[in-house]
C-alpha positions as CSV (number, residue, x, y, z in Angstrom):
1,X,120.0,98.0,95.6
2,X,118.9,97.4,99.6
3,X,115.5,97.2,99.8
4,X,113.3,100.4,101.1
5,X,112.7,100.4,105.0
6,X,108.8,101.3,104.2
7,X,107.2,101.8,101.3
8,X,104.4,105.1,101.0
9,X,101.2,103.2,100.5
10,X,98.2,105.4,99.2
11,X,94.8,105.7,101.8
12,X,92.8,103.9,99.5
13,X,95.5,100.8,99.0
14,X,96.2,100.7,103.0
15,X,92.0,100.7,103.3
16,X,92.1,97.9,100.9
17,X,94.3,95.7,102.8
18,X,92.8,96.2,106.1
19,X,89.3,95.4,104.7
20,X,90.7,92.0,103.4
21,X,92.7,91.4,106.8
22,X,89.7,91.8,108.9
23,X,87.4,89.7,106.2
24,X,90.2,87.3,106.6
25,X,90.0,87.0,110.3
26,X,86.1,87.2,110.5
27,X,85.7,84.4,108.5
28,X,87.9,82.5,110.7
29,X,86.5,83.2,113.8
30,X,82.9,82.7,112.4
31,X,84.7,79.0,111.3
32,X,85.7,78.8,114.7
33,X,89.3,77.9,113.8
34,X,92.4,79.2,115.7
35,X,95.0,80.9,114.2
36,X,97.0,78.3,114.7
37,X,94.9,76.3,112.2
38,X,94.5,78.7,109.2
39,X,98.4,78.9,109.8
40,X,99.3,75.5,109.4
41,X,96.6,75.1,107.1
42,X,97.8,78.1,104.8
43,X,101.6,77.1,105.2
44,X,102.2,80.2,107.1
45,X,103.6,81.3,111.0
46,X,100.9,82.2,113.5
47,X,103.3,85.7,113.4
48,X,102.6,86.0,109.4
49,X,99.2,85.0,109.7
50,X,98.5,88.2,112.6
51,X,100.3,90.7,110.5
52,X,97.5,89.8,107.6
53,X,94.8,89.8,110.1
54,X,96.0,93.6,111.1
55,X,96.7,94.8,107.3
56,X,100.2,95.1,107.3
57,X,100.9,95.9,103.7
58,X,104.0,94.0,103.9
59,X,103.1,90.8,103.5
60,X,103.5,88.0,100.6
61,X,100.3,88.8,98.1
62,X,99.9,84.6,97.6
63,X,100.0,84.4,101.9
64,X,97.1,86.7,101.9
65,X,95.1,84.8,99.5
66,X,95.5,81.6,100.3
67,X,94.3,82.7,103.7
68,X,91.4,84.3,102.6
69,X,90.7,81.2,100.3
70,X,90.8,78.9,103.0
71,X,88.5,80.9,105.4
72,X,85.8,81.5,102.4
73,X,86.6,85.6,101.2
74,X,85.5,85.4,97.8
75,X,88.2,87.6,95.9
76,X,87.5,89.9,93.2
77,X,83.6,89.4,93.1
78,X,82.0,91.2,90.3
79,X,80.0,93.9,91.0
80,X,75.9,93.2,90.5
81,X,75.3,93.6,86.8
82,X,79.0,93.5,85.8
83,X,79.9,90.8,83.7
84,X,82.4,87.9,85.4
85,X,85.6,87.4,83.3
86,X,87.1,83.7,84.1
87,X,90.7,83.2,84.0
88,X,90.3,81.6,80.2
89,X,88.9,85.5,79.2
90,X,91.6,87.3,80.7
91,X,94.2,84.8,79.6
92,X,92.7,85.5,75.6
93,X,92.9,89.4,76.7
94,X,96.3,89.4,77.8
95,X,97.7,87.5,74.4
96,X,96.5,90.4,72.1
97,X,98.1,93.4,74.4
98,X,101.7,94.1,73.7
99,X,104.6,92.3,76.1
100,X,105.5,95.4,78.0
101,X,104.8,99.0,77.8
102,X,107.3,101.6,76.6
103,X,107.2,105.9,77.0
104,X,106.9,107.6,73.7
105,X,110.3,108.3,72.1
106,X,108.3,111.1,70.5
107,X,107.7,114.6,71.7
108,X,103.5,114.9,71.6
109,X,102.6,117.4,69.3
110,X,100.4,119.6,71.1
111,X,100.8,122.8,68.9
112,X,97.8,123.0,67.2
């Protein structure tokens, strides 16, 4: 199966990436480093590192983060009030949820 020329992205998704493209570059520029630096430093091209910068939903999920890592965008920040789950929690969450998720074999019964 050939791969999709683009994929339909919904508003609030394509706002998402944006916002964490131009976080990405702001916090570079306020570091004062080149793109050439977060680049090399995130194991990425200069081209790669633009199309994050811009929101292109195309790009790798683990190129955007480790940019944003390097330049200091704190990623998935709880909310004020909201408890923090750690990596351990979610880890002990995801062992007692079933391995994959199926559809119903069986019709709902909505006849009341």
């Amino acid at each position: 199966m050939s791969k999709p020329a683009e994929r339909a992205h919904s508003r609030q998704a394509v706002e998402a990436i944006e916002l964490l493209g131009s976080l990405v570059k702001l916090a570079r520029l306020e570091r004062k480093m080149t793109a050439a630096d977060l680049a090399e430093r995130a194991g990425i091209s200069r081209p790669l590192l633009r199309r994050i910068e811009r929101g292109d939903p195309g790009c790798s999920i683990g190129a955007v983060f480790e940019a944003a890592v390097i330049v200091g965008v704190p990623l998935f920040e709880a909310e004020r009030g909201a408890a923090t789950l750690h990596a351990g929690e979610i880890r002990q969450r995801l062992v007692l949820m079933p391995k994959s998720a199926r559809r119903s074999r069986r019709p709902a019964r909505d006849d009341f």
